[in-house]
N, C-alpha and C positions, 0 to 999 in steps of 0.2 A: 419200437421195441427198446426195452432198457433193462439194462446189463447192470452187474453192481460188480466194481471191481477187489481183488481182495481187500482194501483200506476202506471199504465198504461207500466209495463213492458212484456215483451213477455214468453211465456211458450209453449214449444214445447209439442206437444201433438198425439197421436197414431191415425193415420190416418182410420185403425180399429175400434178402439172401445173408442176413446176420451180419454184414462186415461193420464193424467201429469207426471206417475211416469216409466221412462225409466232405466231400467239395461244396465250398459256400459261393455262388457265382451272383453277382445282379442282383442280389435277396434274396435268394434261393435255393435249396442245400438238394444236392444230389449225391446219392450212392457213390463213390469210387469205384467199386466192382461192378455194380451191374448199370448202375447210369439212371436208376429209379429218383425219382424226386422222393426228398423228406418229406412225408406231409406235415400239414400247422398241426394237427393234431399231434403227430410222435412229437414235434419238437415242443410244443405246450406243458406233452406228459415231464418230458425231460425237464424243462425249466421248473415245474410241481417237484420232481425228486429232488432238484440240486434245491431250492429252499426248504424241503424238507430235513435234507442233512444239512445245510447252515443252521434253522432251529437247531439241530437235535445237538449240535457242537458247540451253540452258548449257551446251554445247559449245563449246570456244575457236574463234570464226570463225563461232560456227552461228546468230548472227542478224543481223537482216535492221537495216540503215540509211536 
């Protein structure tokens, strides 16, 4: 799941139970609250948003102040 914070950057988020705050252990990112593994997939989508707002910010006018 992914969240856009207000400065309009992206935040991966536990598809389980919404928390922000993921533990990265071994290669592998799990929940802080509920202990759910990140799947490749969430974290893929995440990586596609964060170079989406890179593009969109070397664009003339496309970032944020």
């Amino acid at each position: 799941m992914i969240f856009y914070n207000p400065r309009g950057a992206p935040e991966l988020a536990c598809d389980h139970c919404g928390c922000r705050w993921v533990d990265r252990l071994k290669g592998k990112a799990f929940c802080y609250e509920c202990g759910e593994e990140v799947t490749a997939e969430s974290i893929a989508e995440f990586q596609l948003a964060l170079q989406e707002m890179a593009a969109k910010n070397d664009q003339p006018g496309g970032g944020t102040t």
